[in-house]
C-alpha positions in Angstrom: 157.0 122.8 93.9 159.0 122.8 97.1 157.0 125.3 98.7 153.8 123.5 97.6 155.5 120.3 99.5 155.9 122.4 102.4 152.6 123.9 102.6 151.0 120.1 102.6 153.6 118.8 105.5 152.8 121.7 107.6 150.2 123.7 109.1 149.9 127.6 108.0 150.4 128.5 111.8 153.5 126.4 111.7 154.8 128.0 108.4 154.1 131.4 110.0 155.8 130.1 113.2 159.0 129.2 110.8 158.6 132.0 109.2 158.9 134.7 112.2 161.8 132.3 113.7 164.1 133.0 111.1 163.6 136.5 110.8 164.1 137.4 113.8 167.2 135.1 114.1 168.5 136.7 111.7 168.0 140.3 112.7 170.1 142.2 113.9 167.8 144.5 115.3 164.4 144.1 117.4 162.0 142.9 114.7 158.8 145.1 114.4 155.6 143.8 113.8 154.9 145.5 111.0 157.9 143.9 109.4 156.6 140.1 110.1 152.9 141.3 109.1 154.8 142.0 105.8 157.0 138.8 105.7 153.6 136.7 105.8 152.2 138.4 103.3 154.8 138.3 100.9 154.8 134.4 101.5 151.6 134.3 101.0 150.7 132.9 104.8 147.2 134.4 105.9 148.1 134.2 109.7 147.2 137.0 112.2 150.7 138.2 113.1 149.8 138.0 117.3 148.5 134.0 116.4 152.1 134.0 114.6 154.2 135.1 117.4 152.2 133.4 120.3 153.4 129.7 118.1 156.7 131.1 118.6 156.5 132.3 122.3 155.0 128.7 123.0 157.8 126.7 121.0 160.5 128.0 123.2 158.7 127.8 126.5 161.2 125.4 128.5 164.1 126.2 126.5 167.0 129.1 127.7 166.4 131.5 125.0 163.1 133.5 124.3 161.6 136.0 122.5 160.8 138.9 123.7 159.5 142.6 122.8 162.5 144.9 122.9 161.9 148.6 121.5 159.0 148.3 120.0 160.3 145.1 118.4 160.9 141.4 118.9 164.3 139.6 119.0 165.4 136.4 121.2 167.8 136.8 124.2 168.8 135.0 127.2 166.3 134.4 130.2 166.7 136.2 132.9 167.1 133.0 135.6 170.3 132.5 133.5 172.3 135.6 133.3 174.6 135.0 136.9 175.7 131.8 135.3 177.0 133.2 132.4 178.4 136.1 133.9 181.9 134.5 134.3 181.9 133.2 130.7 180.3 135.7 128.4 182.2 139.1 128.2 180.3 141.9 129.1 180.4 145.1 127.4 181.8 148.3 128.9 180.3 149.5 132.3 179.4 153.0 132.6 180.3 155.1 135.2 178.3 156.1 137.6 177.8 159.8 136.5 177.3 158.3 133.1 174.5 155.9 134.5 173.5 159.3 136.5 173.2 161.4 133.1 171.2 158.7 131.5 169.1 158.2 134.3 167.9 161.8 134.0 167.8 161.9 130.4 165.4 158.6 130.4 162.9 160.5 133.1 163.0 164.1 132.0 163.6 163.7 127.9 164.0 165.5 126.1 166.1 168.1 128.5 169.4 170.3 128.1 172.8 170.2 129.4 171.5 172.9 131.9 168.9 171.1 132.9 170.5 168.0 133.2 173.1 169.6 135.2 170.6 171.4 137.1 169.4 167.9 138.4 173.0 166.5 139.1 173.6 169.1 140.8 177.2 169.0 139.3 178.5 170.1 135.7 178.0 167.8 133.0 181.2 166.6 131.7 181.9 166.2 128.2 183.3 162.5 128.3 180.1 161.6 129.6 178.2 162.7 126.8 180.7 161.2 124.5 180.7 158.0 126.2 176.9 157.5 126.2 176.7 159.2 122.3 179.4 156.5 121.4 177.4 153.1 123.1 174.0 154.3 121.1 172.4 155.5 124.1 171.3 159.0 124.1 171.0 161.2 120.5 170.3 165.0 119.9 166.4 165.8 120.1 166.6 169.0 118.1 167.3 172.1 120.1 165.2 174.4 122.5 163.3 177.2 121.8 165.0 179.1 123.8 168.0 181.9 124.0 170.9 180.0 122.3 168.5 177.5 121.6 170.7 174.7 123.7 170.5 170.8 122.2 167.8 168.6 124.0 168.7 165.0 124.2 166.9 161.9 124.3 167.2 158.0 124.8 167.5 156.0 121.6 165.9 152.6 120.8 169.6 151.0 121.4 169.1 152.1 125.3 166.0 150.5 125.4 167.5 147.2 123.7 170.7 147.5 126.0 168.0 147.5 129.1 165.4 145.2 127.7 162.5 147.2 127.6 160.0 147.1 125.4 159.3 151.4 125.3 159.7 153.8 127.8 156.4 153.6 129.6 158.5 150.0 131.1 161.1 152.2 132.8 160.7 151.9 136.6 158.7 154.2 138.7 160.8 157.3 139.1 159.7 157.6 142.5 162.3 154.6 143.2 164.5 156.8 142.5 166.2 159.3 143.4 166.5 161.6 140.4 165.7 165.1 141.8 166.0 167.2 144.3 163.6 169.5 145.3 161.4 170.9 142.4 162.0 174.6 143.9 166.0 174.1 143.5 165.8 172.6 139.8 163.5 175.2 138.6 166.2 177.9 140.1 169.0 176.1 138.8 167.7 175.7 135.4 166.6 179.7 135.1 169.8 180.2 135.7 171.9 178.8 133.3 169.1 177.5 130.6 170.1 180.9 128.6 174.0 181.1 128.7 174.1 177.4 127.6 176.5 177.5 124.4 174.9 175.8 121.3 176.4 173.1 119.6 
């Protein structure tokens, strides 16, 4: 009875609307479409899920919050315009350091890719507390391994770092060319031959 009352006070798109609002408020994680396609089904709301997400992208137009798409999902954050005024209020987590934001860098660019050949890049070793720090915040995770001698561990980006940077996949990472990532192809390919095959495993 009370959903039939609803259902007569309120258009489908606005049920759907409704609907999508308050799961993805209430996820923790970046919703994925699939999931909302599901959510309208089960409620038995015959609304394309893009005409359902559009209501909500509209609804929140001129207000400080949005929803956006965030590893392949949706979830609602803070715009952009109003990030340096909450900089002094809102704690921030735990900066990186600069070889750590180094690492990832080349791990976002050149995934999946070894120690060695993350090294190779750097141009300096590869330090184990880096690797723990960015394993510990979510941001990188073993790829499987190499097939190679000693078969070294390749490692990847995770959906947390795209979350943590606000990009919807990988293909939204900036041009690497605005970075500078590598050094001359000639020198990583000799570095890399090098020590690809005494890299330890594990």
């Amino acid at each position: 009875m009370a959903g039939s009352r609803i259902m007569t006070l309120s258009s489908l798109l606005d049920r759907a609307r409704l609907l999508v609002e308050a799961l993805v408020f209430a996820s923790p994680e970046p919703v994925k479409s699939a999931a909302i396609a599901e959510l309208l089904k089960a409620q038995s709301v015959n609304v394309p899920v893009e005409d359902a997400l559009q209501a909500v992208q509209e609804r929140y137009r001129d207000h400080a919050i949005e929803m956006v798409l965030v590893a392949g999902g949706w979830q609602f954050r803070t715009r952009s315009e109003f990030a340096s005024a909450l900089t002094k209020v809102v704690e921030k987590p735990r900066r990186l350091s600069r070889g750590a934001m180094e690492t990832l860098a080349i791990i976002a660019y050149h995934q999946p890719c070894t120690r060695a050949e993350i090294e190779a890049i750097r141009g300096v070793s590869l330090g184990q507390p880096i690797l723990d720090a960015l394993l510990e915040d979510s941001l990188i995770a073993p790829k499987g391994r190499k097939d190679v001698p000693g078969r070294p561990v390749l490692w990847g980006t995770t959906a947390g770092f795209l979350e943590s940077f606000g990009l919807p996949d990988l293909g939204a990472l900036p041009r690497r060319e605005d970075f500078l990532l590598d050094r001359a192809p000639t020198e990583v390919e000799e570095d890399v031959s090098a020590v690809g095959v005494t890299e330890q495993t594990g």
